[in-house]
PDB file with one MODEL, atoms N, CA, C and O in Angstrom:
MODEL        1
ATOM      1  N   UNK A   1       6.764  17.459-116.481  1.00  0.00           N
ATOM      2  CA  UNK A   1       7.861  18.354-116.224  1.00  0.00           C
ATOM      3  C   UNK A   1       7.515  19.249-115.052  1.00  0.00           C
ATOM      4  O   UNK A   1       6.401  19.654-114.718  1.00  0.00           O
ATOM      5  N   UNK A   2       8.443  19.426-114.615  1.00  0.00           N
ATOM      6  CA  UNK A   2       8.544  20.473-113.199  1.00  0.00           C
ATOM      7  C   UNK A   2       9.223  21.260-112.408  1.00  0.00           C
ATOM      8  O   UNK A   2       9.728  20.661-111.458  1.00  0.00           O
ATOM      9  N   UNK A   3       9.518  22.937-112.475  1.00  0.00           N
ATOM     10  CA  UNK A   3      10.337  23.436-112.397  1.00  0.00           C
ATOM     11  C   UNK A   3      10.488  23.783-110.714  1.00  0.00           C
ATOM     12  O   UNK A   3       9.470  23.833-110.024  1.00  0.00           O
ATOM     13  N   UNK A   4      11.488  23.955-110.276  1.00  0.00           N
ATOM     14  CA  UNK A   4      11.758  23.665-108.531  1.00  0.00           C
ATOM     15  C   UNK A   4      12.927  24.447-108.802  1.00  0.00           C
ATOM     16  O   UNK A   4      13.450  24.555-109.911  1.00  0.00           O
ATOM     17  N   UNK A   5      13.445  25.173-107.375  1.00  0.00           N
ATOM     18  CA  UNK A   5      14.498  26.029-107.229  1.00  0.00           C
ATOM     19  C   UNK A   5      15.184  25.242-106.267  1.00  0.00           C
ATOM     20  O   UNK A   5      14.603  24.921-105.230  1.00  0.00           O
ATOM     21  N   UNK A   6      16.587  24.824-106.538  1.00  0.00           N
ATOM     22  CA  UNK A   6      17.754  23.803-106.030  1.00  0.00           C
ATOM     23  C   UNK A   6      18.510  24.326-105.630  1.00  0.00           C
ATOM     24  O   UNK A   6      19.048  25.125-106.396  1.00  0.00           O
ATOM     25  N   UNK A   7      19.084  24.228-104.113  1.00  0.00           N
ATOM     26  CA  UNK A   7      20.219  25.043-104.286  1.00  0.00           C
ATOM     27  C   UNK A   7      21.036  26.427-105.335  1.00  0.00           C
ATOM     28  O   UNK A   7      21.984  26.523-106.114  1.00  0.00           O
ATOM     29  N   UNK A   8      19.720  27.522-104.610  1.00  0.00           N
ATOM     30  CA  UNK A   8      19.870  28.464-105.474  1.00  0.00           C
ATOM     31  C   UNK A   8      19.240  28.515-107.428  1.00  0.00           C
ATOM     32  O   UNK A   8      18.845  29.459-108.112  1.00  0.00           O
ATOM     33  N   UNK A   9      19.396  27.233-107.702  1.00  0.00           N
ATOM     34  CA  UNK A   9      18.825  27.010-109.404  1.00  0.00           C
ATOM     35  C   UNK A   9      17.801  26.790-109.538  1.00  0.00           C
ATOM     36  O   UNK A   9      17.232  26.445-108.502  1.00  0.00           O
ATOM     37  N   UNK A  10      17.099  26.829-110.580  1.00  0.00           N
ATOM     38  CA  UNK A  10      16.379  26.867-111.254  1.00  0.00           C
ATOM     39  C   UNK A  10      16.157  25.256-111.578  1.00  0.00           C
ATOM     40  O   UNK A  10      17.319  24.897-111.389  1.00  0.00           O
ATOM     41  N   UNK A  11      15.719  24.505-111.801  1.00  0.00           N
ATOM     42  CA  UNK A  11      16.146  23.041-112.136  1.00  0.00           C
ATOM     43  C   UNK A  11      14.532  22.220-112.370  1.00  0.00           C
ATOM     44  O   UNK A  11      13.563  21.946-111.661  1.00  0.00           O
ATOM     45  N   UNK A  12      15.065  21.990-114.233  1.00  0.00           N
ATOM     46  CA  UNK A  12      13.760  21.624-114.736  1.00  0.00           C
ATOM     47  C   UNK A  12      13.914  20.090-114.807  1.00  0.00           C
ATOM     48  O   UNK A  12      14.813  19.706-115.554  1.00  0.00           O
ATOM     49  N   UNK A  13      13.078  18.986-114.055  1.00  0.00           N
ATOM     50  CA  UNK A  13      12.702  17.371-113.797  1.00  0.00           C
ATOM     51  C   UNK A  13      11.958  17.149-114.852  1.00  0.00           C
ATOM     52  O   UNK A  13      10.914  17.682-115.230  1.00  0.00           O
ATOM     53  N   UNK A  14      12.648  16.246-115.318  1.00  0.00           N
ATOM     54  CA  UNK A  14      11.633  15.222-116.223  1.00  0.00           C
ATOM     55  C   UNK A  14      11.097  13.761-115.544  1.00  0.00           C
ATOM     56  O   UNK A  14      11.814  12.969-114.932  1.00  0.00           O
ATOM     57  N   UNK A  15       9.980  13.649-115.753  1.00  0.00           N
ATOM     58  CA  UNK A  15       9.578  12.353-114.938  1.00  0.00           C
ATOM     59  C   UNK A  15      10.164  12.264-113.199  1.00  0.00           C
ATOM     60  O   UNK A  15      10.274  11.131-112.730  1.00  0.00           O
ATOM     61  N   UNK A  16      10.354  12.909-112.719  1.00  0.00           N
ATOM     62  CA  UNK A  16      10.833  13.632-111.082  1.00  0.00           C
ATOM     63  C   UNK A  16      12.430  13.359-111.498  1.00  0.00           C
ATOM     64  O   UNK A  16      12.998  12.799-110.560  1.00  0.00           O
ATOM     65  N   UNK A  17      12.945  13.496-112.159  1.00  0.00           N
ATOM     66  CA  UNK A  17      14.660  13.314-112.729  1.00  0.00           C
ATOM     67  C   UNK A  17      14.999  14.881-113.019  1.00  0.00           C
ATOM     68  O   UNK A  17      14.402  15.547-113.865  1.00  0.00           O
ATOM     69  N   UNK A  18      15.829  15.267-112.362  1.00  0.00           N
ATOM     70  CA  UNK A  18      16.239  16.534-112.343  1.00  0.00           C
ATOM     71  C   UNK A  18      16.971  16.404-113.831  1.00  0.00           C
ATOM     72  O   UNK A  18      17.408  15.268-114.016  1.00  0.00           O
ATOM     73  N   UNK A  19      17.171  17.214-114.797  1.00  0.00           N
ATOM     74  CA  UNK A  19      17.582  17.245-116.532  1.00  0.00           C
ATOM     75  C   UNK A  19      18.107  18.539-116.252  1.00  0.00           C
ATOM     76  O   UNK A  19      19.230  18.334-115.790  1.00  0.00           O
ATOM     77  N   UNK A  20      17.902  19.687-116.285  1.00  0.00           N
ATOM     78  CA  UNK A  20      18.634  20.820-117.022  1.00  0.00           C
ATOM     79  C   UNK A  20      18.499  21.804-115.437  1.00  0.00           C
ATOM     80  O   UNK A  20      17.536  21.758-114.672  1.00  0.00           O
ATOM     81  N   UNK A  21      19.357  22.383-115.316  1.00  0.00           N
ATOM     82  CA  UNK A  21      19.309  23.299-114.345  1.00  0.00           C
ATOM     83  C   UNK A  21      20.093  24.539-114.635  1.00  0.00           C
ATOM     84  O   UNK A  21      21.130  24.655-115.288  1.00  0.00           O
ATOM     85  N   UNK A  22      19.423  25.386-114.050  1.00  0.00           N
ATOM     86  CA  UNK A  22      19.373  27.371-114.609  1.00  0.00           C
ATOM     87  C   UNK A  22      20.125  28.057-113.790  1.00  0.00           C
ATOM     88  O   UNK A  22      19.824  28.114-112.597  1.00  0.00           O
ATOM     89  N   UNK A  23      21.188  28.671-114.269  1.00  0.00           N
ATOM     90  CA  UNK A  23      22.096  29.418-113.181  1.00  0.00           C
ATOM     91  C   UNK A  23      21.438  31.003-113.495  1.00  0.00           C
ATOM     92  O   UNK A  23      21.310  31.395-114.655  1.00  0.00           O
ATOM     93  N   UNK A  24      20.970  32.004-112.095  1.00  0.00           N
ATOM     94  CA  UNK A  24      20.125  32.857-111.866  1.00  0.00           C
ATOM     95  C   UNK A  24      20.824  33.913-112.616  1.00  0.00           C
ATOM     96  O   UNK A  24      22.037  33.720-112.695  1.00  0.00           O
ATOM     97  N   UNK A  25      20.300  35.178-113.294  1.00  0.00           N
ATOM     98  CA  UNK A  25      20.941  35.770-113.792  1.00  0.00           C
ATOM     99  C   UNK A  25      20.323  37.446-113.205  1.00  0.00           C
ATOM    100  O   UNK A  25      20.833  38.549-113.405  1.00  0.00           O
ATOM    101  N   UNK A  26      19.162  37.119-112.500  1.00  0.00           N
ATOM    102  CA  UNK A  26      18.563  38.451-112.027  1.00  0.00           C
ATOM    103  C   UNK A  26      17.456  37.606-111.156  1.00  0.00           C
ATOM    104  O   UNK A  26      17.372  36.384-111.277  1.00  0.00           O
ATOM    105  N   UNK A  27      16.561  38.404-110.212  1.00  0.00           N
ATOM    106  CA  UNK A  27      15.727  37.733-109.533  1.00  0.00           C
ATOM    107  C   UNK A  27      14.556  36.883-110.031  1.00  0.00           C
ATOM    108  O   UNK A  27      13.956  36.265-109.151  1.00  0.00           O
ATOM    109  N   UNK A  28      14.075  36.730-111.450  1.00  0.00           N
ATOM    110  CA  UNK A  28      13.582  36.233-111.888  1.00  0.00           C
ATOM    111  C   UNK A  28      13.746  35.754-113.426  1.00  0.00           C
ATOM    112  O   UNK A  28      12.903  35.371-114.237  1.00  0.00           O
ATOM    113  N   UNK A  29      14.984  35.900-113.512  1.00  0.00           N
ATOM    114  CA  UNK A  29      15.573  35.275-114.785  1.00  0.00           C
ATOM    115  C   UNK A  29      16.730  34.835-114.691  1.00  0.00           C
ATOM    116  O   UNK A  29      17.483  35.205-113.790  1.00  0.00           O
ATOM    117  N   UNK A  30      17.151  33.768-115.815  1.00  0.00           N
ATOM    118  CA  UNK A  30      17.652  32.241-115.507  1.00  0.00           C
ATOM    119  C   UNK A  30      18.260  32.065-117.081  1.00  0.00           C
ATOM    120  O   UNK A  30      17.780  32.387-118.168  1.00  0.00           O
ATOM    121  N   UNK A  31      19.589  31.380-116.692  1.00  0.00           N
ATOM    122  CA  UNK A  31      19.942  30.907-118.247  1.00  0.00           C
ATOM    123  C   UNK A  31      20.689  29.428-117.754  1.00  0.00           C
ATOM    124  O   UNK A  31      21.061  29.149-116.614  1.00  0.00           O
ATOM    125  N   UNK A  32      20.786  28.554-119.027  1.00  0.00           N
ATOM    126  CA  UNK A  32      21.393  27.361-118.525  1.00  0.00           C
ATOM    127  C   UNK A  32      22.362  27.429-117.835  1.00  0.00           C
ATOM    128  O   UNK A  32      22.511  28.593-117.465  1.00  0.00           O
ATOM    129  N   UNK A  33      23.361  26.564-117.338  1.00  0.00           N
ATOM    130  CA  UNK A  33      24.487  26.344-117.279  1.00  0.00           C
ATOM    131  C   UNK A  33      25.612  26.330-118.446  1.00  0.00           C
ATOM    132  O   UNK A  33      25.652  25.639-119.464  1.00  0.00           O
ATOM    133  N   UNK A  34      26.523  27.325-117.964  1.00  0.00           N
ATOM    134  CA  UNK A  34      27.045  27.243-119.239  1.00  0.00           C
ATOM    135  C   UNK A  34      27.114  27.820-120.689  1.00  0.00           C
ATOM    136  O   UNK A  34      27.997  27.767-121.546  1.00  0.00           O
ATOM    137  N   UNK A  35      25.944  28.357-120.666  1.00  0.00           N
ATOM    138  CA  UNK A  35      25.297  29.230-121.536  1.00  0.00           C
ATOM    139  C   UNK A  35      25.921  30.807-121.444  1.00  0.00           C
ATOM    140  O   UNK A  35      26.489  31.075-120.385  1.00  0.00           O
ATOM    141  N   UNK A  36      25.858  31.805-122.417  1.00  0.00           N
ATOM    142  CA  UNK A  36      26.008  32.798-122.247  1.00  0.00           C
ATOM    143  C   UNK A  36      24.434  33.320-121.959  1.00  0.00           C
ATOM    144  O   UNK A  36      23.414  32.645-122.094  1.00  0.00           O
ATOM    145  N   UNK A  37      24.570  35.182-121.380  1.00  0.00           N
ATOM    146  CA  UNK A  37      23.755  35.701-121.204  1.00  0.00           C
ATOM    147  C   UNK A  37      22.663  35.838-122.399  1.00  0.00           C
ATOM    148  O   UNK A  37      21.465  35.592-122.260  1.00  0.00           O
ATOM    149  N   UNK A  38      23.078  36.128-123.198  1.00  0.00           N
ATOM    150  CA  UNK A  38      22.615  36.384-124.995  1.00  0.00           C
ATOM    151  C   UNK A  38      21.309  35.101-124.797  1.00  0.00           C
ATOM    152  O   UNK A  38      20.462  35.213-125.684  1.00  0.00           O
ATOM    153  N   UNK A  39      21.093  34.210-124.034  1.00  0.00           N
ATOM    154  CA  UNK A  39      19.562  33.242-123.611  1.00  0.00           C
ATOM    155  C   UNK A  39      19.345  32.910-122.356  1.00  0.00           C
ATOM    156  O   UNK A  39      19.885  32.134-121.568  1.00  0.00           O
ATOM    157  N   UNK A  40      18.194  33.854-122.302  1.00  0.00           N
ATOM    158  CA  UNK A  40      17.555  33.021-120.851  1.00  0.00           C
ATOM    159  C   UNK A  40      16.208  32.802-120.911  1.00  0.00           C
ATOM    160  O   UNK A  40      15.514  32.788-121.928  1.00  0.00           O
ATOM    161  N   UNK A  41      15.825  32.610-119.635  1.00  0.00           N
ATOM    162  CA  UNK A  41      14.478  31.950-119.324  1.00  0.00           C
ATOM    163  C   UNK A  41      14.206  33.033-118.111  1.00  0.00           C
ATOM    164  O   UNK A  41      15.068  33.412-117.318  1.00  0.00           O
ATOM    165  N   UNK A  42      12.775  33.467-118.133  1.00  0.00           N
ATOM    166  CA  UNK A  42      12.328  34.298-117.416  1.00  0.00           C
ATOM    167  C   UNK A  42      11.261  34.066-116.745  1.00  0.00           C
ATOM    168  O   UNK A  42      10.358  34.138-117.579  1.00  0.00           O
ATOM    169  N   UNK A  43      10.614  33.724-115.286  1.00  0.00           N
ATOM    170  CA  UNK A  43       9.404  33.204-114.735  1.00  0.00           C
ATOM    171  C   UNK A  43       9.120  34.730-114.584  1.00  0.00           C
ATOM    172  O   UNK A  43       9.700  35.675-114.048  1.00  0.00           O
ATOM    173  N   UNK A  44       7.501  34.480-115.582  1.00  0.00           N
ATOM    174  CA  UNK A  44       6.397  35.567-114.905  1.00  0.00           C
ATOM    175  C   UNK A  44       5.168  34.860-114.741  1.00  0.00           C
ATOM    176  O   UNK A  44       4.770  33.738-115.052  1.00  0.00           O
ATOM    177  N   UNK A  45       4.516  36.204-113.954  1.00  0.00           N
ATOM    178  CA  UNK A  45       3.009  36.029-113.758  1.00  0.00           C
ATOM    179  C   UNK A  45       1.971  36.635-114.132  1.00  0.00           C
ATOM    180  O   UNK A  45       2.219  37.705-113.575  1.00  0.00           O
ATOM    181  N   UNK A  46       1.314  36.749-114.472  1.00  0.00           N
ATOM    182  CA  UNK A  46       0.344  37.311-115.417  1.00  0.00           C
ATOM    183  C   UNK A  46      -0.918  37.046-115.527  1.00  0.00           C
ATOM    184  O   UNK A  46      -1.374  36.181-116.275  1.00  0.00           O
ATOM    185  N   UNK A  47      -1.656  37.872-114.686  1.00  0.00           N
ATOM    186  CA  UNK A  47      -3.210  37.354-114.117  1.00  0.00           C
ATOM    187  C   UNK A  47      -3.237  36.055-113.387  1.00  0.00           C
ATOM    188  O   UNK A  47      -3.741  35.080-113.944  1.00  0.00           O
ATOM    189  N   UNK A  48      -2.709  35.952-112.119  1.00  0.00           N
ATOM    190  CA  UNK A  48      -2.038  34.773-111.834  1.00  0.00           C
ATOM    191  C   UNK A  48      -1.902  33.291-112.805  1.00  0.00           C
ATOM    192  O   UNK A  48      -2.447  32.200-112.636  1.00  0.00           O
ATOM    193  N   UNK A  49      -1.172  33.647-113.616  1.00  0.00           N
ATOM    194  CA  UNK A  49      -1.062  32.430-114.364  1.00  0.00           C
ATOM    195  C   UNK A  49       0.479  32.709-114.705  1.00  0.00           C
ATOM    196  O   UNK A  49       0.860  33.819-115.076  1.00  0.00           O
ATOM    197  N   UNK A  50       1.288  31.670-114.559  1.00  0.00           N
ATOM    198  CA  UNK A  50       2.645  31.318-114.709  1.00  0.00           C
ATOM    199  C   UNK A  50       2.901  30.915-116.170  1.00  0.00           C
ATOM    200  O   UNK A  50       2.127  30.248-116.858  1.00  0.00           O
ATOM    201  N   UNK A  51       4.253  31.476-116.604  1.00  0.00           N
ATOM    202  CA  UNK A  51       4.834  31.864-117.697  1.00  0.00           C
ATOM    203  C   UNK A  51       5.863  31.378-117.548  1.00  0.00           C
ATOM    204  O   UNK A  51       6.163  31.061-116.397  1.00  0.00           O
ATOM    205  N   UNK A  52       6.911  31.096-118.747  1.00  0.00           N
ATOM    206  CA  UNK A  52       8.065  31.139-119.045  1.00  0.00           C
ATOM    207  C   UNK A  52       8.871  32.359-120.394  1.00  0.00           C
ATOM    208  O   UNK A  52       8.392  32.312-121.527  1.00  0.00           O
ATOM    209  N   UNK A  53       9.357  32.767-120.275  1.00  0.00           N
ATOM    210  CA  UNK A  53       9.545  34.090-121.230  1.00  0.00           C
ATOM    211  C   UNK A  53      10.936  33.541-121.941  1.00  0.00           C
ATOM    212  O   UNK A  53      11.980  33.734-121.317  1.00  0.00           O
ATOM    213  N   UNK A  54      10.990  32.957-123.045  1.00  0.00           N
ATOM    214  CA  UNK A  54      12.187  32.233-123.538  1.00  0.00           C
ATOM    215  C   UNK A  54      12.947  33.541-124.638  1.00  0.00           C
ATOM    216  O   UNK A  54      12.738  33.832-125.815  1.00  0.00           O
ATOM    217  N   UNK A  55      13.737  34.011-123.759  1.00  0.00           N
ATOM    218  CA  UNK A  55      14.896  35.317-124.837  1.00  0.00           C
ATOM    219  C   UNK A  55      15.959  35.319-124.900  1.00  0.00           C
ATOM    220  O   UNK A  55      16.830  35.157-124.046  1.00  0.00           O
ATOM    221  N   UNK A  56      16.003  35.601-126.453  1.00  0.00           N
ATOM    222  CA  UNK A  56      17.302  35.726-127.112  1.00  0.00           C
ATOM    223  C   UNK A  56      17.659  37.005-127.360  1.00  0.00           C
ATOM    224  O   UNK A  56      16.742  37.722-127.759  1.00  0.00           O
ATOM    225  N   UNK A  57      18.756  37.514-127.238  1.00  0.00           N
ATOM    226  CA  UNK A  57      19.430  39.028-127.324  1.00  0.00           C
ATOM    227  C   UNK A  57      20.384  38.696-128.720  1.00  0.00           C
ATOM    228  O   UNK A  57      20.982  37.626-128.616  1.00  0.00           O
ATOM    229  N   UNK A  58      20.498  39.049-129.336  1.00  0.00           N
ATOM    230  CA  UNK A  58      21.781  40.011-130.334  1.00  0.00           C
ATOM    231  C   UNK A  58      21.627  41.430-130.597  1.00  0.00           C
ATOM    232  O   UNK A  58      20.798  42.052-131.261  1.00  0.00           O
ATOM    233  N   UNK A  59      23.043  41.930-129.634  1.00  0.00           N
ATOM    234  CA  UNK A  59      23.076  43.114-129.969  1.00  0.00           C
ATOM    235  C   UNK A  59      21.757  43.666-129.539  1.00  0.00           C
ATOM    236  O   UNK A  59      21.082  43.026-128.732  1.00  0.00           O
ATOM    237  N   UNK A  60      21.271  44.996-130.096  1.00  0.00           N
ATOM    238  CA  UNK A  60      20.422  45.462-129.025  1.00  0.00           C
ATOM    239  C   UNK A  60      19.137  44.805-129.192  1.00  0.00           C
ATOM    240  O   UNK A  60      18.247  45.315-128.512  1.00  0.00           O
ATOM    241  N   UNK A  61      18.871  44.040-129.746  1.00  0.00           N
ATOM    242  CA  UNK A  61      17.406  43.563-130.651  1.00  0.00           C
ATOM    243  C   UNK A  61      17.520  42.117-129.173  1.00  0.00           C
ATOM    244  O   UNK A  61      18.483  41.451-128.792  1.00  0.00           O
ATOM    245  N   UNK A  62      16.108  42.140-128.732  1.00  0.00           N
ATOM    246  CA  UNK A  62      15.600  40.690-128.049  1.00  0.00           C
ATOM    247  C   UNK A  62      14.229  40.440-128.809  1.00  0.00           C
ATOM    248  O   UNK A  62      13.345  41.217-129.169  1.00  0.00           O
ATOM    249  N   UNK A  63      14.386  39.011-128.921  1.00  0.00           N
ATOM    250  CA  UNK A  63      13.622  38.314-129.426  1.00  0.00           C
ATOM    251  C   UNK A  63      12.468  37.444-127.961  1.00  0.00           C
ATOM    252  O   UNK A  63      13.142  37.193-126.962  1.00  0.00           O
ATOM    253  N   UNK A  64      11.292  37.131-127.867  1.00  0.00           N
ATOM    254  CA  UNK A  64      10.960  36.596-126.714  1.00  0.00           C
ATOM    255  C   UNK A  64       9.569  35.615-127.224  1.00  0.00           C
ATOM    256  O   UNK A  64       8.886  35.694-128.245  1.00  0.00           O
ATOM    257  N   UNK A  65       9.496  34.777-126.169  1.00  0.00           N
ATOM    258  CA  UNK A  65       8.337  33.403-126.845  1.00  0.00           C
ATOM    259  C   UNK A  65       7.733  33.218-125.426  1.00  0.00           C
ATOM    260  O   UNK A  65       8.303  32.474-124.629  1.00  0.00           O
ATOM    261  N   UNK A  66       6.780  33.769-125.145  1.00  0.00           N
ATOM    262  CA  UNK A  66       5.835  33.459-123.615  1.00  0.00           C
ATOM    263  C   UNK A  66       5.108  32.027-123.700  1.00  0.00           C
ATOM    264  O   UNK A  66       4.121  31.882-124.421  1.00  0.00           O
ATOM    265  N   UNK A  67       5.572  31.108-123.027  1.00  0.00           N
ATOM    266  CA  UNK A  67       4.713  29.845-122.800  1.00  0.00           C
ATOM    267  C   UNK A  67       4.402  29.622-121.878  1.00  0.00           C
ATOM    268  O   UNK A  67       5.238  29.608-120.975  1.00  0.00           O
ATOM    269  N   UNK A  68       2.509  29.214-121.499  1.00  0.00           N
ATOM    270  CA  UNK A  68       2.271  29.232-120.390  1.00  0.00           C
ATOM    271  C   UNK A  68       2.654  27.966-119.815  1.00  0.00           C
ATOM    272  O   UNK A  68       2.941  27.018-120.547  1.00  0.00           O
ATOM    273  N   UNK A  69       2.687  27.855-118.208  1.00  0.00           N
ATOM    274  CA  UNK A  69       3.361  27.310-117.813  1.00  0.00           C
ATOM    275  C   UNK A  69       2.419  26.146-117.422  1.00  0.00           C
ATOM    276  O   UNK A  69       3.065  25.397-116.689  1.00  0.00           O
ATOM    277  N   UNK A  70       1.251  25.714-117.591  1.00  0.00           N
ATOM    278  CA  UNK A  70       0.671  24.713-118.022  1.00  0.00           C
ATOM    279  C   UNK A  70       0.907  23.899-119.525  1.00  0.00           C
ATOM    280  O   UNK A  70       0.400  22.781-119.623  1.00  0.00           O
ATOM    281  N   UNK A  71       1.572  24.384-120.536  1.00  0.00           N
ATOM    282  CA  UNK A  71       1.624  23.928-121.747  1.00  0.00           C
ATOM    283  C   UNK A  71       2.927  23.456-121.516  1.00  0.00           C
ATOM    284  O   UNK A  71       3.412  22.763-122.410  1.00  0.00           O
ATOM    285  N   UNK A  72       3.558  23.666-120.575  1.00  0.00           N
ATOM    286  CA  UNK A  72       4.840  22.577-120.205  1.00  0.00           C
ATOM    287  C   UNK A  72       5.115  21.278-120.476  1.00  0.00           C
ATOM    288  O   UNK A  72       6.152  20.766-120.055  1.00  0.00           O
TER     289      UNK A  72
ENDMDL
END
């Protein structure tokens, strides 16, 4: 898997096959297409090591799941 920025998106390849692509929602966070805000995907960095920050909002409560971005 491999995440690349497409024409503006976010756009995660499987086997070099572009599959799911992320419409931007702030400079470093991303939700599907289609999707409401209430889930996105967030690229961080963190002792240089790359992240994905997977959050869910209801109401004022976010929920969040950091996977590094080697365990992809």
């Amino acid at each position: 898997m491999t995440l690349d920025v497409q024409d503006g998106r976010l756009v995660l390849s499987v086997d070099d096959v572009p599959t799911i692509a992320l419409v931007p929602v702030s400079n470093d966070e991303f939700r599907f297409v289609g999707w409401t805000d209430e889930r996105t995907i967030r690229v961080e960095r963190i002792d240089g090591q790359a992240y994905l920050a997977l959050r869910t909002r209801t109401g004022p409560a976010v929920r969040e799941l950091r996977v590094l971005g080697s365990d992809l």
